[in-house]
C-alpha positions as CSV (number, residue, x, y, z in Angstrom):
1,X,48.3,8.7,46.5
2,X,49.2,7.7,43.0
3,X,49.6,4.0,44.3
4,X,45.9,4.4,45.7
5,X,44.7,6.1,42.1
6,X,46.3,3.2,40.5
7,X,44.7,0.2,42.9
8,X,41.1,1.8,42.7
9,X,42.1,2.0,38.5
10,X,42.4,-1.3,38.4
11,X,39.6,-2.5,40.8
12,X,37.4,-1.0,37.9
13,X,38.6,-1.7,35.1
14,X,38.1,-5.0,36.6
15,X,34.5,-4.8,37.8
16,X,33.9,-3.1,34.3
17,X,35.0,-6.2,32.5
18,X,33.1,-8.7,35.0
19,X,29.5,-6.4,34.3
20,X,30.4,-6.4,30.7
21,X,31.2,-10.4,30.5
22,X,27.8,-11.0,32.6
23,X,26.0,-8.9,30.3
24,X,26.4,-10.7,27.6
25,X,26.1,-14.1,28.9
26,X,23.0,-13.3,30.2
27,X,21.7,-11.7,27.1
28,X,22.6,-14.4,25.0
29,X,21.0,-17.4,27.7
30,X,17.4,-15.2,28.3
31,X,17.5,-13.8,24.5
32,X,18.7,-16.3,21.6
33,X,18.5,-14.6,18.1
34,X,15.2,-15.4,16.2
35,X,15.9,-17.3,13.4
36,X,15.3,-15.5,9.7
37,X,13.2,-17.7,8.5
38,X,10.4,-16.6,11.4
39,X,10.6,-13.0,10.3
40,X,8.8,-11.1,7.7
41,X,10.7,-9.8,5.0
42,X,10.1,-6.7,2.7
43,X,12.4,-7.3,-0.5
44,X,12.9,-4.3,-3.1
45,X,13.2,-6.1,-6.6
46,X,12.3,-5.5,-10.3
47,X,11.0,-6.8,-13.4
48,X,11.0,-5.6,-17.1
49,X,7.4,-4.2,-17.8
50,X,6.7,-4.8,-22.0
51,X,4.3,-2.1,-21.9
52,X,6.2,0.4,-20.0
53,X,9.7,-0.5,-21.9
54,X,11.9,-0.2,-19.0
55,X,13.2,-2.1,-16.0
56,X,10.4,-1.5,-13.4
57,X,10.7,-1.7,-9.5
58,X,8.5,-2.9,-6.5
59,X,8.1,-4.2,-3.4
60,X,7.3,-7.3,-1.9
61,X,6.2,-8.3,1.9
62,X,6.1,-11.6,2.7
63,X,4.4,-12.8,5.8
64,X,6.8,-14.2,8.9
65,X,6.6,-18.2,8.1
66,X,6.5,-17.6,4.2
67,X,8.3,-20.5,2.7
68,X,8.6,-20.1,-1.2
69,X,8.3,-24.1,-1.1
70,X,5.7,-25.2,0.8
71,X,2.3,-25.8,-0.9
72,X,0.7,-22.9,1.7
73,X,-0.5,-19.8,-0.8
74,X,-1.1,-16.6,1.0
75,X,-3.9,-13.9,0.0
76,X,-2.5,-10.5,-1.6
77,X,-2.9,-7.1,-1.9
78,X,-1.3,-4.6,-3.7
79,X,-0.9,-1.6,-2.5
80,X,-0.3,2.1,-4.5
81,X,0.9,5.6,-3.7
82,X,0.0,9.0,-4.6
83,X,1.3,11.9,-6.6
84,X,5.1,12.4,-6.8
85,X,5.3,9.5,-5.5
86,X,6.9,5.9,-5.4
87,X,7.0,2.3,-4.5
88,X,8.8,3.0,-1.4
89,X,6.8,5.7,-0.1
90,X,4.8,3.3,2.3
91,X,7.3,1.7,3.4
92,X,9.7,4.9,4.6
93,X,6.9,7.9,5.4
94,X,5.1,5.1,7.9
95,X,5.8,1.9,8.4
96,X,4.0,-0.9,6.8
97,X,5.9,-3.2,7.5
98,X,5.5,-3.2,11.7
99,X,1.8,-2.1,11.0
100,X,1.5,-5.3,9.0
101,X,3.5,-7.5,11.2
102,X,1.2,-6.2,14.4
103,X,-2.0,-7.2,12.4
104,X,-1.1,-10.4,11.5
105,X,0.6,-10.6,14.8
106,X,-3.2,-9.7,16.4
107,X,-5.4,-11.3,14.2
108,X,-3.6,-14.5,12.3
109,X,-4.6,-12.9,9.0
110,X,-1.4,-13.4,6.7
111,X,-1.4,-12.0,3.3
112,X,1.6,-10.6,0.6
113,X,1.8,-7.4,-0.2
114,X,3.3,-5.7,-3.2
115,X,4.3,-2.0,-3.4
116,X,3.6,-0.8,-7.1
117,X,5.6,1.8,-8.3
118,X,3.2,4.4,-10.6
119,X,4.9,7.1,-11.1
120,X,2.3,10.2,-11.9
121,X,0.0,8.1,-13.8
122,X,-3.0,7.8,-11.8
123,X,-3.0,3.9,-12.9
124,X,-4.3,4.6,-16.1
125,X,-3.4,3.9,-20.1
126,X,-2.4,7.5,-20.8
127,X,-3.2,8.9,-24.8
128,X,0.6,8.9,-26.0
129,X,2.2,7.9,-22.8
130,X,2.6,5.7,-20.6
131,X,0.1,2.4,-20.2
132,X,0.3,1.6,-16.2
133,X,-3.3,0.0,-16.3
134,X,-2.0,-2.6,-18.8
135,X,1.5,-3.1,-17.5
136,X,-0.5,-3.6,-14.5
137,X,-2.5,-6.3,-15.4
138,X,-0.5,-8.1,-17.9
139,X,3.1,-7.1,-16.6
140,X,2.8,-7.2,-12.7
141,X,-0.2,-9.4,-11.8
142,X,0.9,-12.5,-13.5
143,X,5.1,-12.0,-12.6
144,X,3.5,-11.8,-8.7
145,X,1.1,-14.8,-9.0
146,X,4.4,-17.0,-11.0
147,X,7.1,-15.9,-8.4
148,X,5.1,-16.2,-5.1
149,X,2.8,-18.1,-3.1
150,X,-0.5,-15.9,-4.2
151,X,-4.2,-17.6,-4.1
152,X,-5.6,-18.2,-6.9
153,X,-9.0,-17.0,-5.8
154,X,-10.0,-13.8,-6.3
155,X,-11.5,-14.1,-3.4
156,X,-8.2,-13.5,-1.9
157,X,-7.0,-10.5,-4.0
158,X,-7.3,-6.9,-3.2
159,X,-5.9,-3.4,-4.5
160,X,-5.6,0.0,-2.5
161,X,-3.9,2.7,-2.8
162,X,-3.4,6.5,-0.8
163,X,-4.9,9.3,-2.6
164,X,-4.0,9.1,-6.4
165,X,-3.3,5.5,-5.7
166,X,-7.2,5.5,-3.8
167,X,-8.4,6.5,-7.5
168,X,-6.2,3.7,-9.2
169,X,-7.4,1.3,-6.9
170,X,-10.9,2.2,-7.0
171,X,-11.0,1.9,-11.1
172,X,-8.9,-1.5,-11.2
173,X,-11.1,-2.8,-8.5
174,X,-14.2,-1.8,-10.7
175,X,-13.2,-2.6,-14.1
176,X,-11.5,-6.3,-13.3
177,X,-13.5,-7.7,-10.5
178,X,-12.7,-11.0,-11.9
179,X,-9.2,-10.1,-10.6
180,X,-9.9,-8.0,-7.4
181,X,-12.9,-8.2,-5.2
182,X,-11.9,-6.2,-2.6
183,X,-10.8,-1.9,-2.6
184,X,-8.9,-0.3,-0.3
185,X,-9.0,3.2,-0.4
186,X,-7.4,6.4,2.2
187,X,-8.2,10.1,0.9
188,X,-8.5,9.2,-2.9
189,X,-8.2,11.6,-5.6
190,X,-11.6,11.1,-6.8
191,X,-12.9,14.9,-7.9
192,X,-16.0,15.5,-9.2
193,X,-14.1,18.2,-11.2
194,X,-10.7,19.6,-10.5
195,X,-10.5,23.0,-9.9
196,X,-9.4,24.8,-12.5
197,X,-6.9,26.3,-10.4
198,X,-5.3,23.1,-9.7
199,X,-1.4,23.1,-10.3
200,X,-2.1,18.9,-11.3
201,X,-4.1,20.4,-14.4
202,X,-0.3,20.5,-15.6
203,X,0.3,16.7,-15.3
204,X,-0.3,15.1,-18.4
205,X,-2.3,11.2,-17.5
206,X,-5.7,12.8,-18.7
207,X,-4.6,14.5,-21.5
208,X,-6.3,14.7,-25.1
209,X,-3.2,15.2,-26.5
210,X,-4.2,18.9,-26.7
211,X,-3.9,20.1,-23.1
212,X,-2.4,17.9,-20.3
213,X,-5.5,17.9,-18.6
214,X,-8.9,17.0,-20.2
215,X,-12.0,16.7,-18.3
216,X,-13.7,15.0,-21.0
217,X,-11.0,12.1,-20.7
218,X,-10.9,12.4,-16.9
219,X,-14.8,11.9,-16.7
220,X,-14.4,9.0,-19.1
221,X,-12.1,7.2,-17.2
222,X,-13.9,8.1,-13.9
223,X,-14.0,4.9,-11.9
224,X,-17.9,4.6,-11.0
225,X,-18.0,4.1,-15.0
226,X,-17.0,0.6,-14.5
227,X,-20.1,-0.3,-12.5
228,X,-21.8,-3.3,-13.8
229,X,-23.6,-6.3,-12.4
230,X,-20.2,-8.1,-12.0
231,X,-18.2,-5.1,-10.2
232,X,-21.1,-4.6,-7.9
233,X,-19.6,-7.5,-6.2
234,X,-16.5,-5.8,-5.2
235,X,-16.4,-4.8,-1.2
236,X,-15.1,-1.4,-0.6
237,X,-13.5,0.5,1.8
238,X,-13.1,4.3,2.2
239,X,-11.4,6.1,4.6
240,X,-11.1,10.1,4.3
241,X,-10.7,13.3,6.3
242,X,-13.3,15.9,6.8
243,X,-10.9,18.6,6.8
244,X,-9.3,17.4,3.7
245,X,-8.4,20.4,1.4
246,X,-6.8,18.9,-1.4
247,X,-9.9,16.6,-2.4
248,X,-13.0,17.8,-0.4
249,X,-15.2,15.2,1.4
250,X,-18.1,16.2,-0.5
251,X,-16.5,14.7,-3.8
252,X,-15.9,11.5,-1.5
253,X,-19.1,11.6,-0.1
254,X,-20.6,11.7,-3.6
255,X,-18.1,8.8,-4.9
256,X,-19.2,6.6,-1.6
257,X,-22.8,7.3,-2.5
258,X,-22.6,6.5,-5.8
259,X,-21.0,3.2,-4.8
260,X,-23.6,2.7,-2.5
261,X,-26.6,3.4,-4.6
262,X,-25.6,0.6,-7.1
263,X,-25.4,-2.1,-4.3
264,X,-21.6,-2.0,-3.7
265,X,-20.6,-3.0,-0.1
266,X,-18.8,0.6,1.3
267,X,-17.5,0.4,4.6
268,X,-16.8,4.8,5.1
269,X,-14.2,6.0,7.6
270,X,-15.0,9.9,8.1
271,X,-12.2,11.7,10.5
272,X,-11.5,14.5,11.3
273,X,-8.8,16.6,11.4
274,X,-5.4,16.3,10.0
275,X,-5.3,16.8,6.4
276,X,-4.5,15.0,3.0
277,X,-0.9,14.4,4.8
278,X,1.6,11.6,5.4
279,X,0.6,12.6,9.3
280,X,-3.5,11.4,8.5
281,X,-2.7,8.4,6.2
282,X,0.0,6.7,8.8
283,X,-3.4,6.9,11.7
284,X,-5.2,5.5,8.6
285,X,-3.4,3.0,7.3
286,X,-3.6,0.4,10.5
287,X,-7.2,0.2,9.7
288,X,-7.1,0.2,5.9
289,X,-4.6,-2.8,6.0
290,X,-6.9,-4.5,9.3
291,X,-10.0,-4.4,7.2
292,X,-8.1,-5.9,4.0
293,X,-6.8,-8.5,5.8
294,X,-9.9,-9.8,7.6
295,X,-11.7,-10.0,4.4
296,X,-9.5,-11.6,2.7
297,X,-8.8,-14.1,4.9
């Protein structure tokens, strides 16, 4: 009996080592490793911002085929998150990067994309704290357009953004169109007024230096503000929940209408269900970054 354990043992251990041997060398004959250079690559890096004062991170997608020395520039479109938020936030609570791959995968349309990191400051020059619109523009824009392939035709430059990144995207869009001529926006944080229950009264990016929150300076800075002959020319578009309780649809309604009634192109996505979630913006987001790409392109 033990003889017979031992002969079946070894029969396979033997068979075990032929399936594993085969394995392999048919893997490696049907499936030969794609080389790097084909792939599209997400890189986490940073710059020093002068007008924030510190060491300041993002990230970068770069198209499969990007070659940092061919004369081939790509379109680009930065992208922004929402409150508590950062750079990597659209990268780890849904995938852009297989979204984006699928797209251009699907439709050809190639394009860098740069993750911005803006902390709580809805994008804006804050009274006594920190400048994000300028470190923005002066800081981000040109270090992007030196150290990669970017068009130089606005044309071929976009800015979006999920909620409180929807409202920095809108108001960059509409007060530089000479820079950006195309919006992407998904639930943004564009109130008519905030409640005055709101527990984001106690951030301080509209404040008066009084009270954190001042509705005078948030109806200043109010991106329809910006609306001028030249940012008319910017191509929007808007995609929002109807069941959205943390920035009713009636305040994007109004913001879309707005839009619309001084000749801005708005393309409005209206769902419903879900909520203003990491759950609605990742069925969002496919169509945000389709449309962005196709217009760009």
């Amino acid at each position: 009996m033990k003889q017979r354990f031992l002969k079946i043992s070894a029969l396979l251990a033997t068979l075990m080592t032929l399936l594993v041997l085969t394995g392999c060398t048919t893997k490696s004959k049907a499936e030969p490793a794609k080389p790097a250079s084909h792939l599209s690559t997400v890189a986490t890096t940073t710059m020093y911002s002068k007008k924030l004062g510190l060491d300041w991170n993002y990230d970068v997608y770069l198209p499969e085929g990007y070659n940092p020395k061919s004369n081939k520039t790509y379109p680009v479109l930065y992208m922004m998150h929402g409150l508590y938020g950062n750079h990597r936030n659209l990268l780890e609570r849904f995938n852009s990067q297989q979204i984006l791959d699928g797209i251009i995968h699907r439709s050809k349309n190639q394009a860098i994309v740069v993750f911005v990191d803006g902390f709580n400051s809805f994008y804006i020059d804050a009274k006594d704290g920190q400048k994000m619109e300028s470190a923005i523009m002066k800081d981000l824009v040109p270090t992007i357009e030196k150290n990669y392939k970017v068009s130089k035709d606005p044309a071929k430059h976009a800015i979006g953004g999920i909620s409180m990144g929807g409202y920095g995207a809108a108001r960059l869009a509409l007060k530089y169109p000479d820079q950006f001529s195309k919006a992407v926006l998904i639930s943004p944080s564009v109130w008519q007024k905030l409640p005055a229950e709101s527990p984001f009264r106690q951030l301080h990016a509209f404040t008066d230096g009084k009270k954190p929150w001042s509705d005078k300076v948030y109806d200043q800075l109010f991106p329809t503000n910006y609306l001028n002959s030249d940012s008319k020319s910017v191509k929007f578009f808007v995609e929002s929940t109807s069941s959205d309780t943390t920035v009713p649809i009636k305040d994007v309604d109004k913001f879309v209408a707005d839009l619309k009634d001084k000749g801005v192109d708005v393309k409005f996505v209206k769902d419903s269900g879900d909520n203003h979630n990491w759950t609605y913006w990742a069925k969002a987001a496919p169509n945000a970054y389709s449309w962005a790409l196709k217009e760009m392109n």
